[in-house]
N, C-alpha and C positions, 0 to 999 in steps of 0.2 A: 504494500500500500504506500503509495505515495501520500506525504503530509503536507498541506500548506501553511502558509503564515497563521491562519486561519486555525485549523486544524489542532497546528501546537498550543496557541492560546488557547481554545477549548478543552485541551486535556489538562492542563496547569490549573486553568478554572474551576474543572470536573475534580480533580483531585483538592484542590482548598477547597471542594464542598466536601467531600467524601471525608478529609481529616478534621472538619469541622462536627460533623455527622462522628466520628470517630469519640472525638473528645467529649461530646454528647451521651453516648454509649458507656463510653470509661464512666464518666460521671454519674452513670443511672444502674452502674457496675453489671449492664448487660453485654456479658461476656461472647455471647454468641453472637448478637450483633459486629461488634468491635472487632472479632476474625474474621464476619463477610466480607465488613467493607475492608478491612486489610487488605486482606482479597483483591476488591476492586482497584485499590491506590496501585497493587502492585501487580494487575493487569493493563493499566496506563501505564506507569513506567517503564513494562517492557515496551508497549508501545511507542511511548517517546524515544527508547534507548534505540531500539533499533531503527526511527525514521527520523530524529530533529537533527542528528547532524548536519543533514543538506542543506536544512533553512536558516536562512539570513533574518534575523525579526528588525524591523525598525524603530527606533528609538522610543516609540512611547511602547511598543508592544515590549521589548526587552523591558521597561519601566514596569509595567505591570505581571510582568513574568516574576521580576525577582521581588513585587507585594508581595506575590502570591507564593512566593514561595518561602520568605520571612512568616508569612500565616502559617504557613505547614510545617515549620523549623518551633514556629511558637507552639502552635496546636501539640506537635510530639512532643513536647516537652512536658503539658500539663497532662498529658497521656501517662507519658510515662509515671510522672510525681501522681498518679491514681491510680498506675500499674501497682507499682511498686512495693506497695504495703501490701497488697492485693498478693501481690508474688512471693514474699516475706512469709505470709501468715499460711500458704499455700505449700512452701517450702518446710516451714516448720512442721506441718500436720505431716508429711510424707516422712522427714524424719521423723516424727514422734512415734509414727505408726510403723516405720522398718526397726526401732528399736521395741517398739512393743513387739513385734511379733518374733524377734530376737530374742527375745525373755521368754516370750511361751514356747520358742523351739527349744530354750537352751532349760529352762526351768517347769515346764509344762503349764495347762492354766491352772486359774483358784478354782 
């Protein structure tokens, strides 16, 4: 597929919705949602990686390329600081639970 000026703006667009939509998700700690649209951010990306090399954007389109892409740099950021605990307390349960069941392999249960 061929991309135009056009084309690439739309997907930098479509992706600051999609991580906007993301940080949205994180925030309502809807986990399933938040790995669709991952999903999607990173079906545009390949899509850009393998076609924007060609195009040339013009000064205001390049201006609005890298808003939108400071909104995406931001947006992951509050993603992450409401992954994170998220990940924390997720990590802990999986250790808590490989050592519990270390104790009943090694000591049987009560």
């Amino acid at each position: 597929m061929t991309m135009t000026n056009h084309d690439v703006l739309s997907a930098y667009e479509a992706m600051g919705d999609l991580t906007g939509r993301m940080l949205a998700a994180a925030g309502a700690s809807d986990w399933d949602e938040l790995e669709a649209l991952e999903a999607r951010v990173s079906a545009q990306v390949a899509l850009l990686k393998a076609n924007e090399a060609a195009i040339q954007l013009e000064a205001e389109a390049r201006a609005r390329k890298a808003e939108l892409i400071k909104k995406m740099l931001d947006d992951d950021r509050q993603i992450r600081d409401l992954v994170m605990p998220w990940m924390a307390q997720l990590s802990k349960l999986i250790n808590s639970t490989g050592t519990e069941r270390r104790l009943v392999n090694a000591y049987g249960s009560v």
